[in-house]
N, C-alpha and C positions, 0 to 999 in steps of 0.2 A: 299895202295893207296898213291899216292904222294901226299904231303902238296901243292904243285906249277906246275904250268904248265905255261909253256916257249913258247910261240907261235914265231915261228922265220918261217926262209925262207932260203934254200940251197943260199951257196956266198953271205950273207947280211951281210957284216961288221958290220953294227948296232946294228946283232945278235953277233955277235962275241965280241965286245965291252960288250954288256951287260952281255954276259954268263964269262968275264975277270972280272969285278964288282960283280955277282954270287959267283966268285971265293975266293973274298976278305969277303965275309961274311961267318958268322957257319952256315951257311946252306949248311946239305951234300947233294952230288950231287944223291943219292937214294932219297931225297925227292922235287928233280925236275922232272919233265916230261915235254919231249922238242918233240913240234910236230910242223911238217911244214905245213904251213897254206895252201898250194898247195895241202895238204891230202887229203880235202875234200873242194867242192863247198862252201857250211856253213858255214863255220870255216876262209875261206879265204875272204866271204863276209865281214865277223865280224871284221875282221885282218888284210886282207893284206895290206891294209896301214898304217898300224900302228905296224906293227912291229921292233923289239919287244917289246910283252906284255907278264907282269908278270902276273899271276892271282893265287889269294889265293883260294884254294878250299873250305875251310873251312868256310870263309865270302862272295869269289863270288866277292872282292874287287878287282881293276886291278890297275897297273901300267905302263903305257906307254911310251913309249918311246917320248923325253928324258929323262932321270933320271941319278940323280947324285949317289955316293956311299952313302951319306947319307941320301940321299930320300929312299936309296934301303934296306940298312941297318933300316933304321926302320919302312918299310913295313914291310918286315920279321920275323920283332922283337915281 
C-alpha cells in the first residue's frame, strides 16, 4: 500500500509542479499513488479544486496546494 496519495488532474501544471518538489524529497515514487480526481464523482467533489493534494495514509493528514519544498519536506518527514 502506498504511504501517499497524490490527488492531481490530467494537464494541471500545479500537478506537475508538485510531483517536481515530490522529486526533491526521499520519498520514493513506489510510495506515491497518483490518482486523477476526474476517476470518480467522490474524490473529485473532495478535490477538484484543490489540487494538488498530498494525503498521508497513515495519519489521514493533507497537504494542499500551495506548498513549498519545505512545507513538503516535512510533511513527509
Amino acid at each position: 500500500m502506498a504511504k501517499f496519495i497524490l490527488y492531481s488532474g490530467q494537464q494541471c501544471c500545479l500537478c506537475d509542479d508538485a510531483q517536481a518538489l515530490l522529486a526533491q524529497t526521499n520519498v520514493e515514487s513506489s510510495q506515491i499513488k497518483k490518482i486523477d480526481v476526474k476517476s470518480d464523482p467522490h474524490i473529485y467533489h473532495l478535490y477538484g479544486a484543490r489540487i494538488p493534494v498530498l494525503v498521508d495514509t497513515t495519519t489521514q493528514q493533507e497537504l494542499a496546494w500551495p506548498f513549498e519544498l519545505s512545507q513538503l519536506t516535512e510533511f513527509v518527514s
